[in-house]
N, C-alpha and C positions, 0 to 999 in steps of 0.2 A: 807508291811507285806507279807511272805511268806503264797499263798495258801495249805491248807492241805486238801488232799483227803481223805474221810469218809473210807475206808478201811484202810487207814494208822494210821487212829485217831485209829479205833478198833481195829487194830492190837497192838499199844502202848498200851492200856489201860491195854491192858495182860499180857504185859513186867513186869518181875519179878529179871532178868540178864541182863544187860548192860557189852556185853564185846567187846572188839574193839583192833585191831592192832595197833603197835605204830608208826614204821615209816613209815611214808603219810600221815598217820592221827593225831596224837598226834601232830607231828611235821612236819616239808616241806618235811623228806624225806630225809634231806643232814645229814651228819655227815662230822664235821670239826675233823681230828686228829692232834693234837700235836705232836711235835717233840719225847716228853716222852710213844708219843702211847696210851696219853689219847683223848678219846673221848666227845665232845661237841655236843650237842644234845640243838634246841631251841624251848621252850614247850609256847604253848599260854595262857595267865592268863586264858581267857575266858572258855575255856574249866575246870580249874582249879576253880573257880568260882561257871561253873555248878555244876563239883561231889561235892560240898560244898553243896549247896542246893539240890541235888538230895539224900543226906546221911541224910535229915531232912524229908524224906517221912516214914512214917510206915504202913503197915509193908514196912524196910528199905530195897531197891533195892539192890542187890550184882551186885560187879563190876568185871571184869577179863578184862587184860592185856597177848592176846598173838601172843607174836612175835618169827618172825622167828631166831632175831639175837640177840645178848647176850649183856648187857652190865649194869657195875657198875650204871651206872646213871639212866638209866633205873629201876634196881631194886631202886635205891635212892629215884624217883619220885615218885615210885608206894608206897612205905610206906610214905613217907610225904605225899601223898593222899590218905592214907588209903585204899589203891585196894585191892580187899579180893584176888584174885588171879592173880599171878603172872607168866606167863610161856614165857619162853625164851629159844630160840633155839630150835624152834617147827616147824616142815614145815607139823604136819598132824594135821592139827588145828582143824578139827572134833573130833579126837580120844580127843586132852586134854579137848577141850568142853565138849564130852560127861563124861568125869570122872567128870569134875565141877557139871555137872548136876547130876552124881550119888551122889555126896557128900549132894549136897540139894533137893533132891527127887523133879528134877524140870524136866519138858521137855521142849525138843530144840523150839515149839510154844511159850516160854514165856521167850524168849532170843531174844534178838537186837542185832545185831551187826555189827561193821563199819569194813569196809575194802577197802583197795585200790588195791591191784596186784593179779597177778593170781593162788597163794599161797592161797589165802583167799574167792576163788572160791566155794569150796569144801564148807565152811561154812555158807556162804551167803545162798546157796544154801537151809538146813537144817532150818534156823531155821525162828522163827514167824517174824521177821519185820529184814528186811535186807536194807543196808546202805552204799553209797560208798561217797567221795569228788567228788567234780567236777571236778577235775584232776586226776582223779581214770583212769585206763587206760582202752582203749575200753569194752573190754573183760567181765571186772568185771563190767560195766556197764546192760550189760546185761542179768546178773542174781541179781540186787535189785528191790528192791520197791519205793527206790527213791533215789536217786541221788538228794547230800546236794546241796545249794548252794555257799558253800562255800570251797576253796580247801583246802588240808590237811595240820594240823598245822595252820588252821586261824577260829578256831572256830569249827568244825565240830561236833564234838562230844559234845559243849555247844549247837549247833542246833541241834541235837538228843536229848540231856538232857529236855530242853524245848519241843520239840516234846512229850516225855513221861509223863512229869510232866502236859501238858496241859490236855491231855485224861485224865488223870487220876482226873482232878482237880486242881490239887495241886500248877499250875503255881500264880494264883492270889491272893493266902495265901502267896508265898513267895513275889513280889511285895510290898502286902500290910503292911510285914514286915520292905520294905523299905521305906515307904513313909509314916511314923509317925514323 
């Protein structure tokens, strides 16, 4: 069992926005292209799993997806998981955060979010509980709170979902949802 630091616990409790990068995190990072110039992108259940039970908390968490780089599948994912926001082709990733937060009168204190590269610097930095892979590169290391245990695309953002869900409660309702 991964130990969790009581400022980390407090800081989830207050997360209101879960929003996170996609490549490095959602995924390894690699894009395989096809001959047609279609794009292959490989997404982990686990994480897919957690926004499943993370969308059963009320009041219900919002989620945002933004990345730096564009693609059909990407948007595909992010509606078949119901992601309330969706930004691509973004490299000032404070600015689209802060319009998400104007949209729901929230501030950047009750925002999570996971990043890996030096693009996602700038945001880590802003908001309440910040989050990188273990393969996150130096740099970005050293502006979170905690560095997952697990590298990008193998869970990451299911161990931030559980992260949040515990502070708040809410992990052993879901659990005990499964073990009837």
């Amino acid at each position: 069992m991964i130990k969790i630091e009581k400022d980390i616990i407090e800081k989830a409790e207050k997360i209101r926005l879960l929003a996170c990068d996609v490549d490095g995190v959602l995924t390894h990072g690699e894009i395989i292209v096809l001959n047609n110039c279609e794009e292959i992108k490989v997404w982990n259940v686990k994480d897919g799993m957690g926004y499943n039970e993370l969308f059963k908390i009320r009041p219900r968490i919002k989620t945002a997806w933004i990345t730096g780089g564009r693609s059909f599948q990407v948007e595909k994912r992010a509606k078949d998981m119901s992601i309330d926001y969706l930004v691509q082709g973004c490299m000032n990733k404070v600015l689209a955060l802060k319009r998400i937060l104007k949209k729901n009168g929230l501030n950047a204190s009750e925002v999570a979010y996971v990043g890996d590269d030096i693009v996602d610097i700038s945001v880590l930095k802003v908001v309440g509980l910040s989050i990188c892979p273990m393969n996150a590169c130096e740099e970005v290391k050293k502006h979170v709170d905690r560095v997952s245990a697990f590298n990008g695309g193998e869970g990451v953002v299911r161990e931030v979902i559980e992260l949040i869900m515990k502070a708040k409660g809410e992990w052993e309702k879901t659990l005990s949802s499964y073990e009837q």
